[in-house]
C-alpha positions as CSV (number, residue, x, y, z in Angstrom):
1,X,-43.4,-1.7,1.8
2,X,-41.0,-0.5,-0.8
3,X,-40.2,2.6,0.6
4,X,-39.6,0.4,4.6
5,X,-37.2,-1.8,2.6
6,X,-35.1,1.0,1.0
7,X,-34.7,2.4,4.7
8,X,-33.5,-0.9,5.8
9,X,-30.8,-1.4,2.8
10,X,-29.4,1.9,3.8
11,X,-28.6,1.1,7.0
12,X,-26.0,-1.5,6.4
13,X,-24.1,2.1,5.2
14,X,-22.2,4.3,7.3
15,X,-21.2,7.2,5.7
16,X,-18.3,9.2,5.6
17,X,-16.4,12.2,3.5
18,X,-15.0,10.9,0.3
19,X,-14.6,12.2,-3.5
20,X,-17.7,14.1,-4.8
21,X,-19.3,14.1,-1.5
22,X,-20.6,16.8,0.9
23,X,-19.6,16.0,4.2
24,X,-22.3,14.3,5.6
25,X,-21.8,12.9,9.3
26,X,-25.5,11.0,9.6
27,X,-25.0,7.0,10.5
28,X,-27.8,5.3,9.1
29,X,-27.4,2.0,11.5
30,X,-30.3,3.3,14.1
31,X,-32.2,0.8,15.9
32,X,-35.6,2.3,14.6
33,X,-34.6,1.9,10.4
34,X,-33.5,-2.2,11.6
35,X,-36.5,-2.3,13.2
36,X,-38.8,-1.7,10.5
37,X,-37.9,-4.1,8.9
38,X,-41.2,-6.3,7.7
39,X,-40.9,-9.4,10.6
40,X,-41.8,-12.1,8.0
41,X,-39.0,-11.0,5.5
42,X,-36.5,-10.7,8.8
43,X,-37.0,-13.8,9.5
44,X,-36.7,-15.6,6.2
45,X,-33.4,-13.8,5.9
46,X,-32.1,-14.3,9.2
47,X,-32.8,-17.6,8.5
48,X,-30.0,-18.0,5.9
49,X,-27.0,-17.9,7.0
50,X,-22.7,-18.2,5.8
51,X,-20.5,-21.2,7.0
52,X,-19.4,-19.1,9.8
53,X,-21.5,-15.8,10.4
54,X,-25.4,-15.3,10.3
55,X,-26.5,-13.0,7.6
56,X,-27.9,-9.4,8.8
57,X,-31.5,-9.2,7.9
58,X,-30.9,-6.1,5.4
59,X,-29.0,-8.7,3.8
60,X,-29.4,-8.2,-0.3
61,X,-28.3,-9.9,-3.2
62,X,-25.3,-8.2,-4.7
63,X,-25.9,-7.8,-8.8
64,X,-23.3,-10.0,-11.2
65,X,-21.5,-8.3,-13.5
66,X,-18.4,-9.1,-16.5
67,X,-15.5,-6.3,-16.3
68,X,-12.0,-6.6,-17.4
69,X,-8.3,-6.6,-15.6
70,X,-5.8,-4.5,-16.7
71,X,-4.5,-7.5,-18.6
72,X,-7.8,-7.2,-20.5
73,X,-8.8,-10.7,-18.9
74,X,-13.1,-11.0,-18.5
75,X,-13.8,-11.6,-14.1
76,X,-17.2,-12.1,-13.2
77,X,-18.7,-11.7,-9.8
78,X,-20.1,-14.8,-9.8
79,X,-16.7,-16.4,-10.0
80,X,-16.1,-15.0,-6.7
81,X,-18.8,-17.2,-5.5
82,X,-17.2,-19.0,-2.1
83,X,-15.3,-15.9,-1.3
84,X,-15.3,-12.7,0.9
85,X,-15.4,-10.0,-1.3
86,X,-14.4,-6.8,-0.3
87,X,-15.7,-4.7,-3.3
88,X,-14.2,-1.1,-3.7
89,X,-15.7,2.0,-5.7
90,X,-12.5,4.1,-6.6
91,X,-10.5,5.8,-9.1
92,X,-6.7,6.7,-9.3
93,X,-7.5,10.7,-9.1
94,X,-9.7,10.4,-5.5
95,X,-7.5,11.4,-2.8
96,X,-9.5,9.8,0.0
97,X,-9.5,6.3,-2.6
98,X,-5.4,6.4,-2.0
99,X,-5.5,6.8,1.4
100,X,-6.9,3.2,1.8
101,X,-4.6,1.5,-0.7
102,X,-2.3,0.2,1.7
103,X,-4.5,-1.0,4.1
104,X,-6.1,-3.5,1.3
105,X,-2.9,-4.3,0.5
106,X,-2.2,-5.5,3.7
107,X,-5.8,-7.1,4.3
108,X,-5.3,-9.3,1.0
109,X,-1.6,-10.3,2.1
110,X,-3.2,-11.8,5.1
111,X,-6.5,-13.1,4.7
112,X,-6.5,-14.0,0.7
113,X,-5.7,-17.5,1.9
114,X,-8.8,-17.5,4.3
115,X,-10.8,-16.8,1.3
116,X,-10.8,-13.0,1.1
117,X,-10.5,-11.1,-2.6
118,X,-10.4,-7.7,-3.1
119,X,-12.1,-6.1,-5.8
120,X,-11.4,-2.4,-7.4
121,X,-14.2,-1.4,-9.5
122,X,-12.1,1.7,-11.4
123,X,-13.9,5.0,-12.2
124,X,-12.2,6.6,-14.8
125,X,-11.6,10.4,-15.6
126,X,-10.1,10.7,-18.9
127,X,-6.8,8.0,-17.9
128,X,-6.6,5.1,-19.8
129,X,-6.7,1.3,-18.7
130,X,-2.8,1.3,-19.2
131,X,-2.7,4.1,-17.1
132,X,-4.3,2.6,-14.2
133,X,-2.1,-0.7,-15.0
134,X,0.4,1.7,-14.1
135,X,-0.9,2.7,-11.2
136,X,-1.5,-0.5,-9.8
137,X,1.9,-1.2,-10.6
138,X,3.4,2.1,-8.8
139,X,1.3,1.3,-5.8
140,X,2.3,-1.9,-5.3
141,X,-1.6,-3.3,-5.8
142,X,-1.7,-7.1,-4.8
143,X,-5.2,-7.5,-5.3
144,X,-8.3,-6.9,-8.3
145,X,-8.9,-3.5,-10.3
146,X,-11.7,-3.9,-13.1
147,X,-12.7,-1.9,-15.8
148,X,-15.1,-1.4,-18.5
149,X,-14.8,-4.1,-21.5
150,X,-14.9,-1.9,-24.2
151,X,-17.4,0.8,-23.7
152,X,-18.8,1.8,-20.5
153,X,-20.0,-1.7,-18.1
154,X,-18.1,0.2,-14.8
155,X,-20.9,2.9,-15.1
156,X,-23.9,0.5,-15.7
157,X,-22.2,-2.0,-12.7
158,X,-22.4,1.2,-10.4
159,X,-25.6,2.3,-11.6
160,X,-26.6,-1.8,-10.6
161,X,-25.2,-1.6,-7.0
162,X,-27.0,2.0,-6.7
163,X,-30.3,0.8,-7.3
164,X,-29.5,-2.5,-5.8
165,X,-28.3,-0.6,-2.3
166,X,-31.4,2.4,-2.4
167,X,-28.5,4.7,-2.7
168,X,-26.2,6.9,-5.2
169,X,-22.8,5.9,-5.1
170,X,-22.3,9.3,-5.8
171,X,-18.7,9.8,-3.5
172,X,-15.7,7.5,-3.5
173,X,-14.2,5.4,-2.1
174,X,-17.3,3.2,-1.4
175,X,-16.7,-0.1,-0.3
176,X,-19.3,-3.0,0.6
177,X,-18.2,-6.2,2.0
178,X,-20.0,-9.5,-0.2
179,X,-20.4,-12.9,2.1
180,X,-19.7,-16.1,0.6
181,X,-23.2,-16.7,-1.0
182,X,-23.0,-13.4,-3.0
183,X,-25.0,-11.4,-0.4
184,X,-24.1,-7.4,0.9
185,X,-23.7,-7.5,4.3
186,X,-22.2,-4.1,4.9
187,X,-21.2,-1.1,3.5
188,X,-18.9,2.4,4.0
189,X,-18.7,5.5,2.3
190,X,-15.2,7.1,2.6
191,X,-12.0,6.0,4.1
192,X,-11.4,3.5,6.4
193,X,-8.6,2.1,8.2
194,X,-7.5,-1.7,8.2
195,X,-8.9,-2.7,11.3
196,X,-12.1,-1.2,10.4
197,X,-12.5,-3.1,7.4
198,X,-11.0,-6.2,9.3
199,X,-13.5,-6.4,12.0
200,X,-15.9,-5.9,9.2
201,X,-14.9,-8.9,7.1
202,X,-13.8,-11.6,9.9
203,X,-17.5,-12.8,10.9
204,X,-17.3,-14.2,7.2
205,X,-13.8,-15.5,6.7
């Protein structure tokens, strides 16, 4: 039953080519993984549902976690609660994360109002928090980078969403979109374009 489950949380992912990744071309989203799903557990969770949008059925819990701004201020998932999060594994060296930085821009600029946040979870290799408050500031970044606290909470919080998804979030960018009751609805591994990430998010805005 485990093992059916773990199939079924990875096909909310679709997979693409980003940092520390092979390329990898294989969709997960067949009709045969969905299928499995166990029919009494489908249909408790297709029985819960947003304000707007009825949840997938390989619908699962995202895990809370405390990290800090660049300002050093403490954020909580669970003060998100209410909100579309769009909730982005990066890090200022990945390429592929940078290609996407404008697009979020844009998506917060006009759906933060409708209830949208954006949420940067920042891997680190070797820079410093100022250095990424620099960044954010270079780039022009509207929207939420956190990092570790003081010690090393961004490696545990992907570690969480790892276990939580039955997958490594071993390449970045990797981006999974949260519903308004704190629940993963969908997930992508590498790069995508506004639109993408648009028609994504607007069943839960």
């Amino acid at each position: 039953m485990q093992s059916i489950y773990i199939i079924c949380i990875l096909s909310i992912l679709t997979l693409s080519v980003g940092c520390g990744q092979k390329k990898d071309d294989k969709d997960f989203s067949s009709k045969e993984e969905t299928q499995s799903v166990d029919k009494n557990q489908a249909s408790k969770t297709s029985n819960n549902k947003t304000d707007q949008a009825e949840r997938p059925p390989v619908s699962i819990p995202a895990p809370d976690f405390t990290l800090a701004t660049t300002d050093g201020d403490l954020v909580s998932l669970s003060d998100l609660r209410g909100k579309v999060v769009l909730l982005n594994f990066w890090g200022t060296w990945c390429g592929p994360c940078r290609i996407e930085l404008p697009d979020f821009v844009k998506l917060y600029d006009k759906y933060n109002k409708d209830g949208l946040e954006i949420v940067g979870i920042t891997i680190r290799r070797g820079e410093s928090i100022q250095d990424v408050a620099k960044f954010q500031e270079q780039w022009g970044l509207n929207y939420l980078l956190l990092n570790d606290v003081n010690g090393n909470e961004v490696s545990e919080v992907t570690m969480d969403y790892s276990r939580a998804i039955g997958q490594m979030i071993s390449g970045i960018p990797t981006t999974l979109i949260i519903d308004r009751e704190g629940f993963i609805v969908s997930g992508f591994v590498g790069p995508r374009k506004e639109q993408v990430f648009y028609n994504a998010i607007k069943p839960y805005l």
